[in-house]
N, C-alpha and C positions, 0 to 999 in steps of 0.2 A: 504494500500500500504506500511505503513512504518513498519506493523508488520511481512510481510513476507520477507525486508529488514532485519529486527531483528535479525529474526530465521536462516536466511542465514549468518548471519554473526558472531551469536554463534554458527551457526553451526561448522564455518571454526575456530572458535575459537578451540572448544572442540576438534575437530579432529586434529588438529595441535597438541594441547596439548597431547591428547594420542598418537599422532604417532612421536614427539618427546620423551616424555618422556619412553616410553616402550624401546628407544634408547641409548638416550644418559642424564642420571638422572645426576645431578648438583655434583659434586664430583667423583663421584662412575665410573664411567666411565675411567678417564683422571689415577684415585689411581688403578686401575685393571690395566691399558695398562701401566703404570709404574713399578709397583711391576713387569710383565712379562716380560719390558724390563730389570729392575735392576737383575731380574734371569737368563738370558741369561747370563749376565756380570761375568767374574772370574778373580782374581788379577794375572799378569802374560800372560793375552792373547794380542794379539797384534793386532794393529790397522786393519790389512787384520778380524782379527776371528771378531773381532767388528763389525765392516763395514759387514759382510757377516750375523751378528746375526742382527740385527739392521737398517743397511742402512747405507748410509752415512749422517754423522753428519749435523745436519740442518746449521749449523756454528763452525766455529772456536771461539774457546773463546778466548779474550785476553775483553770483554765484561766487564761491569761495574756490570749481573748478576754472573758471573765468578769470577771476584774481592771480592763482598762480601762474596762469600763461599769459597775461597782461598787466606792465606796470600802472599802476594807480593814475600818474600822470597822464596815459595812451589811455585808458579808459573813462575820462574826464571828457576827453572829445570825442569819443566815436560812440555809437552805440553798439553793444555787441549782443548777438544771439548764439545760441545753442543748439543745434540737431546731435541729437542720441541716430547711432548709426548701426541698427539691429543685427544682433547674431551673438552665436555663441563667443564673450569675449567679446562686449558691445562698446562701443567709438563713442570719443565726443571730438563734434566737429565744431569749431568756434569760428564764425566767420565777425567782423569787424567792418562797422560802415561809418564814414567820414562826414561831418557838418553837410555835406552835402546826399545824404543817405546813399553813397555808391560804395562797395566792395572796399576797402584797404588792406586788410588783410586776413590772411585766414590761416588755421593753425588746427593741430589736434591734440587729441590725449587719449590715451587707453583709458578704460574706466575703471 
């Protein structure tokens, strides 16, 4: 009785594992849908081309991950946003818009 418990339950082990991992592999996933969002991005577009490349931003930064990748000074002028970049091992994408609401810079972080 306990060995066809066993086998059922590596079963559901193994199958999880393949039908996760042929998905979503531990890094490689969250670095692919980043690098595609970072290439959408060009310095000079403005928050409408963004929001229409991307979506709207998961939050407004004014955040403590915000903070560590932008001096206090650079964040006085720009406004900055946040997209979270899903998958396993999920991205933060910090894009940076200038007094005149266009692109300046942009940046990321592992989460």
């Amino acid at each position: 009785m306990i060995q066809p418990m066993l086998k059922a339950l590596l079963g559901l082990i193994v199958g999880l594992a393949l039908g996760w991992g042929g998905s979503v592999l531990p890094g490689k996933d969250s670095n692919a849908r980043l690098i595609g969002a970072w290439r959408k991005i060009q310095p000079g577009m403005s928050l409408q081309e963004v929001e229409a490349a991307l979506g709207p931003p998961s939050y407004e930064s004014g955040t403590w991950e915000a903070g560590a990748r932008f001096p206090e000074s650079y964040r006085k002028d720009h406004e900055l946003r946040t997209y979270i970049v899903k998958g396993l091992g999920p991205q933060l994408l910090f894009i940076a818009f200038d007094r005149d609401g266009r692109v300046s810079f942009v940046s990321s972080s592992p989460t």
